[in-house]
C-alpha positions as CSV (number, residue, x, y, z in Angstrom):
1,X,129.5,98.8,45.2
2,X,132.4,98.3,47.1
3,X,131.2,99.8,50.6
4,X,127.5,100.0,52.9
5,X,126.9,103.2,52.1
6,X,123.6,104.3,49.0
7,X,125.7,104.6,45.5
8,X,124.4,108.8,45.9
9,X,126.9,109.5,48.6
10,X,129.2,106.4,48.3
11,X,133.2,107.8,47.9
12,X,134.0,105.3,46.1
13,X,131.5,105.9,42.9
14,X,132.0,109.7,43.4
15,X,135.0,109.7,40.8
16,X,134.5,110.0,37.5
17,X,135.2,108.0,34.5
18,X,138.5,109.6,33.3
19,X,139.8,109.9,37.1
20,X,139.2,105.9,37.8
21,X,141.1,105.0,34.3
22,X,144.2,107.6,35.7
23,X,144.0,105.5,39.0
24,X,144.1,102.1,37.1
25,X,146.7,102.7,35.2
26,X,149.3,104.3,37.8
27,X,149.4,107.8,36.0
28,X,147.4,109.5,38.9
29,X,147.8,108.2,42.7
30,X,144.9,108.2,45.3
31,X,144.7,110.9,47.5
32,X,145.3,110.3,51.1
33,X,142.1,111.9,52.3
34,X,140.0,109.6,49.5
35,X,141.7,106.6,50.2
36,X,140.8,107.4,54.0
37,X,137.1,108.3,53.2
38,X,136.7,104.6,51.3
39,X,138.0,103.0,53.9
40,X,135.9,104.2,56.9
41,X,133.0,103.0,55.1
42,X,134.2,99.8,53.3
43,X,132.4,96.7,52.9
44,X,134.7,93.7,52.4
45,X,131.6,91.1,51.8
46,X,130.5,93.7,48.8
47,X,133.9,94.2,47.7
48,X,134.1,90.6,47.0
49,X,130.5,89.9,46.2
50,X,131.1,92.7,43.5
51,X,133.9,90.7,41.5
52,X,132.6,87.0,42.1
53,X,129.3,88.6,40.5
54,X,131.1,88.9,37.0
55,X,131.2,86.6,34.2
56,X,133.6,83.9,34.4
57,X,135.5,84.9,31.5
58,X,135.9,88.5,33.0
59,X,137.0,86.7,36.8
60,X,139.6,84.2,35.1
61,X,141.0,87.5,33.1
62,X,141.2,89.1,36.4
63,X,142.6,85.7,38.2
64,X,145.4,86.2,35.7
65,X,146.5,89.3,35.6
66,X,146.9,89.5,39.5
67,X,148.4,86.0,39.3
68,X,151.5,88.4,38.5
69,X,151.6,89.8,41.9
70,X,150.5,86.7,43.6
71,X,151.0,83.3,42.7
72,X,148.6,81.4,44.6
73,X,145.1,83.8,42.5
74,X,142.6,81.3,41.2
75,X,139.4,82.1,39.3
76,X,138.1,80.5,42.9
77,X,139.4,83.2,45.1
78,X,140.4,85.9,43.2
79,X,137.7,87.8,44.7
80,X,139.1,87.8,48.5
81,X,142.4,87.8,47.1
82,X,141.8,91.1,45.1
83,X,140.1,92.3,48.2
84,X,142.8,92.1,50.6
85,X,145.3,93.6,47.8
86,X,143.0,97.0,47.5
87,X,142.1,97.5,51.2
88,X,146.4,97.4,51.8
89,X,146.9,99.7,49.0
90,X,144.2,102.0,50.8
91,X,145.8,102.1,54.1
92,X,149.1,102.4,52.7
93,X,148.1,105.3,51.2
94,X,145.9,106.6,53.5
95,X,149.0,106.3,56.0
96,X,151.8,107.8,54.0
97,X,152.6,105.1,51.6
98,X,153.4,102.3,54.3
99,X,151.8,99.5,55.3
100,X,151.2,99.3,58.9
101,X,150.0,97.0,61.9
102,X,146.3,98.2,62.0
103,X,146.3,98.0,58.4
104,X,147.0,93.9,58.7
105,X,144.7,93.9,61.7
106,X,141.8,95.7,59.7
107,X,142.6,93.0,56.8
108,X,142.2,90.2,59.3
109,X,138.8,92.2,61.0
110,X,137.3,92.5,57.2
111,X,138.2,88.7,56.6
112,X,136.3,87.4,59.4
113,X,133.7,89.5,59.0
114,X,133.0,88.5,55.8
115,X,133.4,85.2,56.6
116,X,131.5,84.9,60.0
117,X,130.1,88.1,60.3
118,X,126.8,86.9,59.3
119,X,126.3,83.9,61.2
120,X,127.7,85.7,64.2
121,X,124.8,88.6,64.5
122,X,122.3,85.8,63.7
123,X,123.7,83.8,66.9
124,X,123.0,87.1,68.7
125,X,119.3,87.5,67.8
126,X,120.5,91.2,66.9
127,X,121.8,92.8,71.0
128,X,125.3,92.7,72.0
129,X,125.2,89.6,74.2
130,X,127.9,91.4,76.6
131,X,125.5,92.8,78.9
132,X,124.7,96.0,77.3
133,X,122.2,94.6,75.1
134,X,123.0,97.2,72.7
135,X,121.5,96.7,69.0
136,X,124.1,95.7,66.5
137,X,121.7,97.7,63.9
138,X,121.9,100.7,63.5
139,X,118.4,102.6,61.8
140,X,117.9,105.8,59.8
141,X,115.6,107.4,57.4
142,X,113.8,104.2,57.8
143,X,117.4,101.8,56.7
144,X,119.2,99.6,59.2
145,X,122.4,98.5,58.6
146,X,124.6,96.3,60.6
147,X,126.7,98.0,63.4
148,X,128.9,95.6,65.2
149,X,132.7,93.9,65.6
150,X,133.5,90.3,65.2
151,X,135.6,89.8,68.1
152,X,138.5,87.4,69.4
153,X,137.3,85.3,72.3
154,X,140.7,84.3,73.0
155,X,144.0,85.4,71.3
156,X,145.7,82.8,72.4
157,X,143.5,80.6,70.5
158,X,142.9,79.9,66.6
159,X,141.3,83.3,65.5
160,X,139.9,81.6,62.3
161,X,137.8,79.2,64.8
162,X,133.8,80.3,65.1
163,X,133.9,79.1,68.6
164,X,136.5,81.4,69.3
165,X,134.6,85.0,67.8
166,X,132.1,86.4,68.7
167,X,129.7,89.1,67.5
168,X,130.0,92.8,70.2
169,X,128.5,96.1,69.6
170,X,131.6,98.4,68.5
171,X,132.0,99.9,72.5
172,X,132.0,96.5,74.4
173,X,134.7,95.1,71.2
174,X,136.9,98.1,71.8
175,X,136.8,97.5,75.8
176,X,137.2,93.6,75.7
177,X,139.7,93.6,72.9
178,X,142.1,96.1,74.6
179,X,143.8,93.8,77.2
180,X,141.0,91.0,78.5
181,X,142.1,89.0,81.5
182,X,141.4,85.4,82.1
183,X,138.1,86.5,84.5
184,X,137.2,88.6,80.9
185,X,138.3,85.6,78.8
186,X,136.4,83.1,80.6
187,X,133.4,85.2,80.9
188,X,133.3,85.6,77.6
189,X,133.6,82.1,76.6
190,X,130.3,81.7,79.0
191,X,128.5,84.1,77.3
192,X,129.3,82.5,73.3
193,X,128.6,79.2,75.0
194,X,125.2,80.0,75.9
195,X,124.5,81.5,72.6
196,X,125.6,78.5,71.0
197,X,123.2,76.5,73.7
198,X,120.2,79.3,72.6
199,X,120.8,78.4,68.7
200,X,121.0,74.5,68.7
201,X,117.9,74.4,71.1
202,X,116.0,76.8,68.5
203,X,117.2,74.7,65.6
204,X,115.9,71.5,67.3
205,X,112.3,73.2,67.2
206,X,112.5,74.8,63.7
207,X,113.5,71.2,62.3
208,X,110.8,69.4,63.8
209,X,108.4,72.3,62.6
210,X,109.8,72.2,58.7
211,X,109.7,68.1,58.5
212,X,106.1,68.5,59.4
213,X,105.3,70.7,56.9
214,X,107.1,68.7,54.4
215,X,104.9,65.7,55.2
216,X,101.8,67.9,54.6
217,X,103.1,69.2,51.3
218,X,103.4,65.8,50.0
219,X,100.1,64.4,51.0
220,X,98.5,67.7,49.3
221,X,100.5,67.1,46.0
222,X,99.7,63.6,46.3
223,X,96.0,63.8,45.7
224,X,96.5,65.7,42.5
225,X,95.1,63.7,39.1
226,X,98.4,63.2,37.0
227,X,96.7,61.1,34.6
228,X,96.4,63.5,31.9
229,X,100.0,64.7,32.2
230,X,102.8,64.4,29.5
231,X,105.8,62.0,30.5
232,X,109.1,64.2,30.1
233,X,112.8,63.3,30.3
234,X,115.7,65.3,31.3
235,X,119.2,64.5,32.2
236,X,120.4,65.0,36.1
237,X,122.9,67.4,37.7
238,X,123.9,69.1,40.6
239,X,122.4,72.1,42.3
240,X,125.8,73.9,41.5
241,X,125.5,73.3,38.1
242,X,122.0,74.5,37.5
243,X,122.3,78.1,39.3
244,X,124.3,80.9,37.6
245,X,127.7,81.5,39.4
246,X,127.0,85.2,40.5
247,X,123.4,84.5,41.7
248,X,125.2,83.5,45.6
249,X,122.1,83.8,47.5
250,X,120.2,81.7,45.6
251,X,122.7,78.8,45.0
252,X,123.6,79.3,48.7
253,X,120.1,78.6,50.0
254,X,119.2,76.0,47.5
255,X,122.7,73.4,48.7
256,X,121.1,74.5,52.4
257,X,117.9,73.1,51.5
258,X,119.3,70.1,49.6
259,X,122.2,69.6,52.3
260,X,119.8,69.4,55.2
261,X,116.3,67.9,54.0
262,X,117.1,65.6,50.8
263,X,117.5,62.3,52.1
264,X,114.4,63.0,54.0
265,X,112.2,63.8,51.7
266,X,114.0,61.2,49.5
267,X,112.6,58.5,52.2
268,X,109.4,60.1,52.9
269,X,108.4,60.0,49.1
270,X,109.7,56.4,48.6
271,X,107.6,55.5,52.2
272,X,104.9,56.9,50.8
273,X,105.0,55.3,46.8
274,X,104.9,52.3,48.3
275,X,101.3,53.1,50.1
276,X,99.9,54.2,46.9
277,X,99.7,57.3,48.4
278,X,101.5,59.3,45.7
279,X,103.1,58.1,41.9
280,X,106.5,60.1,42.2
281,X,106.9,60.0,38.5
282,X,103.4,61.7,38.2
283,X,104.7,64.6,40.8
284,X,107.9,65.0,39.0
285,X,106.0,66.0,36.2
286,X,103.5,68.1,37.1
287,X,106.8,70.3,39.3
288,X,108.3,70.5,36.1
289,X,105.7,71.8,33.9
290,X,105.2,74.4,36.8
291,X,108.9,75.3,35.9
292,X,108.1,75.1,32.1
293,X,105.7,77.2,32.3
294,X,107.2,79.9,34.5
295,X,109.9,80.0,32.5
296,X,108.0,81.0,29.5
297,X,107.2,84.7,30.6
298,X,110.3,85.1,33.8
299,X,113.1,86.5,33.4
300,X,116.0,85.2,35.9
301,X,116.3,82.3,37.7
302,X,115.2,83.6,41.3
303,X,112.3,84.6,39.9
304,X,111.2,81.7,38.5
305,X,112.3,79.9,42.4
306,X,110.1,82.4,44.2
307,X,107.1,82.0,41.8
308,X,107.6,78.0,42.4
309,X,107.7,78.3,45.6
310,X,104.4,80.8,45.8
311,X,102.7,78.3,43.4
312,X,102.9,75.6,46.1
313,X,102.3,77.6,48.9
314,X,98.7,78.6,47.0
315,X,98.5,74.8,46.2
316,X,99.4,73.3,49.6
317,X,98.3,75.8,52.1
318,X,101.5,75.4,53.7
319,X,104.5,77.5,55.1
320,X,106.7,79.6,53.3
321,X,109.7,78.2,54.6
322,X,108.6,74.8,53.9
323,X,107.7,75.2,50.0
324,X,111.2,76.5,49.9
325,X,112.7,73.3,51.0
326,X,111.0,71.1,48.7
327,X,111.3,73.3,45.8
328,X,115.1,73.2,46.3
329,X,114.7,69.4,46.6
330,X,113.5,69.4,43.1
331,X,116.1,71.4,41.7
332,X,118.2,68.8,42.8
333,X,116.3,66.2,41.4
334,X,116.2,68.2,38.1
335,X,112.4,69.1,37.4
336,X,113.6,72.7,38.1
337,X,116.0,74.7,36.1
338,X,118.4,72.8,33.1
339,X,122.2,72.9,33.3
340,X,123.7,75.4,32.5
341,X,125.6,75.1,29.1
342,X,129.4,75.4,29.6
């Protein structure tokens, strides 16, 4: 799926099979009218999502054969790369066969967007934080999608900076973006401030909240009776190496978890060895035949995360969010998940 809309009234899965193979092959050209009907609905994060999702041997095949028309195509980007080719072959064609100014400026729109986009609306709690207060959702038939602009603070600054975008319901974007003065500019750069003020101050609490659920978790595993357990051995790698490539969400929040909260629940587990109050090797274990065990009758590696992470929430009483964390902390440290064989 290559655009937000339900695959029953999606443009670009409307064709069929014969029609897409005269497209790919250059013996039938797109219409201007369909070209225009993908493009007022396309999703660049999807577009990309939907070729880094394919097996490696079918992305370095594609990395090659549009190495042809650009150099610089690597199995790493090919996804964005491919992206920005098909969105200018759209607009071209949707405009008579040129390639135009908005079309470069829609390119650079879908770029940050789908690099930013995100993190932006989560900075905005969901309103347009330009004094409308509009939601940047937009619901129907009981479905909300995102409905909102990643807008240039300042043009005269670095437009691939976060501090210089911000999220805008599509109205206050099309207003500010047309000519802001220095009294918009500056007001503006008040208003992402503040935001920015709003989500450090929120992150300071959530922290504090997670490392004391973390704690709890490990005193709760701690007073479990290992002494009947099986000793196991397994090699070590990294996060990245364990998680299949197209599974993004999952390998995303795992080096999150790992990123932020290893080394302290590294220290806190070593603090606590040393007071008896847990055996680590004894822990390992027992987190690993969990992972055995799931394994056995799961299918898919997310599935076998959330049913780890559910296992310790019914063991520890504790927060969601928390098990999460620690789970992830022993993917890293190899009870969950084996490499992946290359």
């Amino acid at each position: 799926m290559i655009t937000s809309l339900d695959s029953d009234i999606d443009p670009s899965e409307s064709q069929k099979d014969n029609t897409l193979r005269a497209y790919a092959n250059g013996s039938r050209e797109l219409s201007d009218d369909y070209a225009r009907s993908i493009i007022e609905c396309l999703d660049y994060r999807n577009f990309v999502e939907s070729i880094n999702s394919r097996d490696d041997a079918i992305i370095s095949r594609l990395a090659e054969d549009f190495s042809s028309i650009d150099a610089s195509i690597t199995p790493e980007n090919v996804g964005e790369k491919a992206a920005d080719i098909f969105i200018d072959i759209l607009h071209r064609q949707a405009g008579g066969g040129r390639k135009s100014v908005s079309s470069t400026i829609s390119n650079r729109r879908y770029n940050l967007k789908y690099k930013y986009g995100e993190r932006l609306l989560i900075e905005t709690q969901g309103s347009c934080p330009n004094k409308c207060g509009k939601p940047l959702y937009i619901s129907r038939n009981e479905k909300s999608i995102p409905s909102y602009e990643v807008t240039v603070i300042d043009g005269n600054e670095a437009i691939d900076d976060y501090d210089n975008l911000i999220a805008l319901c599509p109205d206050c974007h099309n207003s500010y973006s047309l000519a802001p003065n220095e009294d918009d500019i500056e007001e503006m750069i008040e208003i992402k401030n503040m935001l920015k003020d709003r989500e450090f101050s929120e992150k300071g609490l959530f922290v504090l909240s997670i490392e004391k659920g973390i704690e709890n978790i490990l005193e709760n595993l701690g007073g479990v009776d290992y002494s009947s357990l099986p000793k196991l051995n397994y090699d070590a790698v990294k996060v990245k190496d364990k998680i299949y490539k197209n599974d993004f969400l999952l390998i995303r929040k795992n080096i999150e978890n790992v990123t932020s909260y290893f080394l302290f629940i590294d220290e806190k587990l070593k603090g606590m060895e040393k007071e008896n109050k847990i055996h680590y090797e004894e822990l390992s274990i027992q987190v690993r035949l969990a992972y055995l065990e799931a394994r056995k009758t799961m299918n898919g590696q997310e599935q076998i995360y959330e049913s780890l992470v559910d296992w310790l929430v019914t063991k520890t009483k504790q927060r969601r969010d928390s098990c999460e964390i620690m789970i992830s902390y022993f993917v890293q440290k190899c009870e969950v998940f084996d490499a992946i064989t290359k």
